[in-house]
C-alpha positions as CSV (number, residue, x, y, z in Angstrom):
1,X,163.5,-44.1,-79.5
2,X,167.4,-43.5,-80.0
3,X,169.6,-42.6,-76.1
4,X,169.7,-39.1,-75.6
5,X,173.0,-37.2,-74.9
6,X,172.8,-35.6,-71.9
7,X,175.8,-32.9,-71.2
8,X,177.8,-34.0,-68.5
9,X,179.6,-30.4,-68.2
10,X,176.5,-29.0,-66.0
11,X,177.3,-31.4,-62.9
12,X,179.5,-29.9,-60.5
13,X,182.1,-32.5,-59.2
14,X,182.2,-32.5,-56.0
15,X,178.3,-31.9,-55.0
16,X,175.9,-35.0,-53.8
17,X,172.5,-35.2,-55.7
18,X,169.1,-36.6,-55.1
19,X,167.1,-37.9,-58.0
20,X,165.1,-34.7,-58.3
21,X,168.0,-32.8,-58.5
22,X,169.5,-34.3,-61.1
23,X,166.1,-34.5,-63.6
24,X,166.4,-30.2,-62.9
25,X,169.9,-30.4,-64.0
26,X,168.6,-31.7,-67.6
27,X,165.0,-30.8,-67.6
28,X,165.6,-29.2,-70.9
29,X,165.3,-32.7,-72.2
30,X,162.8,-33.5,-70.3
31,X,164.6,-36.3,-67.9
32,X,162.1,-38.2,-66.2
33,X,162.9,-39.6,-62.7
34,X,162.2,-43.1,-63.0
35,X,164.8,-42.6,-65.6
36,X,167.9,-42.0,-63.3
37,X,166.4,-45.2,-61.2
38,X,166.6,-46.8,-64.0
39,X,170.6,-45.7,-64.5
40,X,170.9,-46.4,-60.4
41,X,169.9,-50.1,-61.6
42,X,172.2,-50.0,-64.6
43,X,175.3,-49.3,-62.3
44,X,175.1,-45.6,-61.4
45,X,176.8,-45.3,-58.2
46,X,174.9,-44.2,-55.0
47,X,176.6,-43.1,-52.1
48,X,174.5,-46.1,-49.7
49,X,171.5,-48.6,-50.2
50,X,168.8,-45.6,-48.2
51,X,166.3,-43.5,-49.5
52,X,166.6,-40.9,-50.9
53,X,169.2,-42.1,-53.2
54,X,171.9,-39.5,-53.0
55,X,174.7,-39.5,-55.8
56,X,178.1,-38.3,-55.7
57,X,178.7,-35.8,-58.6
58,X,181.8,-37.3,-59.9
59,X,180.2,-40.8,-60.4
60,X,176.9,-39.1,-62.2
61,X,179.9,-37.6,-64.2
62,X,181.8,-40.4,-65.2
63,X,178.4,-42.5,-65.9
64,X,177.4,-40.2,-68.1
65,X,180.8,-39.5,-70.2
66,X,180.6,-43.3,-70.5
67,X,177.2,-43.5,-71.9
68,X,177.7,-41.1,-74.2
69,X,180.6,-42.7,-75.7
70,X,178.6,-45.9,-76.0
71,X,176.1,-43.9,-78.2
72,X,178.6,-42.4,-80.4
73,X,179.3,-43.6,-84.3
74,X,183.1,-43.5,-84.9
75,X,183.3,-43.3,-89.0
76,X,185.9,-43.9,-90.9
77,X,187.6,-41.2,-93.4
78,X,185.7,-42.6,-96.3
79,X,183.1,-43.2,-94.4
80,X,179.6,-40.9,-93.6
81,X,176.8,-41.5,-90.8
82,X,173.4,-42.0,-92.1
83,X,171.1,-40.8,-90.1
84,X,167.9,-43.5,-91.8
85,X,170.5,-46.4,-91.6
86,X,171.5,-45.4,-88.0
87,X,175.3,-46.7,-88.6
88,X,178.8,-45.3,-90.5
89,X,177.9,-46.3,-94.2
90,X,180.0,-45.5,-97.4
91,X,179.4,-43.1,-100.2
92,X,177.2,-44.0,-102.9
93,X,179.6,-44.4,-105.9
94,X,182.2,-42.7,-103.6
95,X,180.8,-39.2,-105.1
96,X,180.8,-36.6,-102.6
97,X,180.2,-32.5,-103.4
98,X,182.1,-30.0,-101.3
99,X,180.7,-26.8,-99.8
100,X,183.8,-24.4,-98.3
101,X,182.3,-22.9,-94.3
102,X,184.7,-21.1,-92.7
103,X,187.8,-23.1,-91.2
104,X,185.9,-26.6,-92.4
105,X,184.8,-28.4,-95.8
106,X,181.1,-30.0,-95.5
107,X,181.2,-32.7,-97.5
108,X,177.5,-34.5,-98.6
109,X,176.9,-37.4,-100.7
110,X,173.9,-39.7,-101.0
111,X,173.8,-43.2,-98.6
112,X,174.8,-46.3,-100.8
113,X,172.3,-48.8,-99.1
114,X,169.4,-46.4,-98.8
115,X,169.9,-43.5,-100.8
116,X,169.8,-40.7,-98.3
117,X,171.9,-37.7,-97.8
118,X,174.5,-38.1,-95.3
119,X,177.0,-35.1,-94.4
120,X,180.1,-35.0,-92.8
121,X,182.7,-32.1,-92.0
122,X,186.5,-32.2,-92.8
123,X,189.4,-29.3,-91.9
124,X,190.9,-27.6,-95.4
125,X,193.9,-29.6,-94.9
126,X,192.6,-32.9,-95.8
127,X,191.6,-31.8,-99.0
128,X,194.5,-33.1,-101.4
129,X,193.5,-36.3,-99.7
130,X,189.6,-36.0,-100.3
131,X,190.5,-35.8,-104.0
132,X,191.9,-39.1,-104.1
133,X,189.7,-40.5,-102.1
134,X,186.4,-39.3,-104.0
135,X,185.1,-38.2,-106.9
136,X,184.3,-34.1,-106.4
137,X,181.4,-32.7,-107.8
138,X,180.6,-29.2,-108.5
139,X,183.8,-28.2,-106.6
140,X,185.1,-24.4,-107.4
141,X,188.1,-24.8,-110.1
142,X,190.4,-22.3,-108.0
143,X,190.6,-25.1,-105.3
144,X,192.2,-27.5,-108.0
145,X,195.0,-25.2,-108.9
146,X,198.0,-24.2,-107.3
147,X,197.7,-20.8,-109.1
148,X,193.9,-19.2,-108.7
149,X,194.7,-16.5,-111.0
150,X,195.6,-19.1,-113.7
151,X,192.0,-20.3,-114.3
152,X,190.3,-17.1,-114.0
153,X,188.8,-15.2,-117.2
154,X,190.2,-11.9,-116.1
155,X,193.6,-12.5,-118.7
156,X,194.2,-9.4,-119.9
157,X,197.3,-9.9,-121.8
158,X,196.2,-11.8,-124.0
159,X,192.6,-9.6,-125.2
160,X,193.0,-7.8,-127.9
161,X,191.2,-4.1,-128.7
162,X,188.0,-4.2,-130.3
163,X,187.5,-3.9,-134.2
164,X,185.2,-1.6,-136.1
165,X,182.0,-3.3,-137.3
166,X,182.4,-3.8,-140.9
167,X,179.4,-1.5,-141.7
168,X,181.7,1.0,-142.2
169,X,183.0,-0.4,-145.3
170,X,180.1,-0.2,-147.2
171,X,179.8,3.5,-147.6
């Protein structure tokens, strides 16, 4: 079973905790307390060697921020994190399709050891260089141009009026 994360914003700084305290502080994920004895013997700091094991908020803090860290995947641009493969992987074929959410891109494209679908999120302004680095499929035309109203159908200069049918001819 993958580390959970486990927010390090709801310990207050300057408070001392007992082992009980702390599994209420996350016991929306279910922390068990034989779990923070086990992070006591993996280096979590206690303020002496007696029972109960009391814990200085700052040190829980810092423990956690750096355990966190540890569990984090840091990808590359080019690079997505697949959740089967557990680890940053590239693009299959470097082929990527583009979805537009508010201030962000979502970018999805299919693992290229096992096939799955990773996503990954990118800010508007890193499109130009999302072109060049993949290939962009079923992306809107009007993000391609500089001039939107250049590849629209609504050109109405250049329609001309409708003819009479040539049934009219015949009689």
């Amino acid at each position: 079973m993958p580390r959970r994360l486990y927010p390090h914003r709801r310990v207050r700084y300057w408070y001392s905790y007992e082992t009980d305290e702390i599994t209420s502080l996350f016991n929306d994920t279910g922390l068990h307390p034989q779990t923070v004895r086990s992070w006591i013997k993996a280096g979590l700091k206690t303020i002496d060697s007696r029972k109960p094991a009391l814990i200085y908020g700052n040190d829980l803090i810092s423990f956690l921020k750096n355990r966190n860290d540890k569990n984090k995947c840091k990808t590359a641009f080019d690079e997505f994190y697949c959740m089967k493969c557990r680890d940053a992987r590239p693009v299959y074929q470097k082929t990527i399709s583009l979805e537009h959410q508010g201030q962000f891109l979502r970018a999805r494209g299919p693992c290229r050891q096992c096939k799955s679908h990773m996503c990954k999120s990118y800010s508007l302004a890193t499109y130009p260089q999302l072109q060049k680095t993949f290939k962009l499929v079923g992306v809107s035309e009007l993000y391609d141009c500089s001039y939107p109203t250049a590849n629209t159908h609504l050109n109405t200069q250049d329609k001309t009026p409708p003819t009479e049918s040539g049934q009219g001819s015949l009689f």
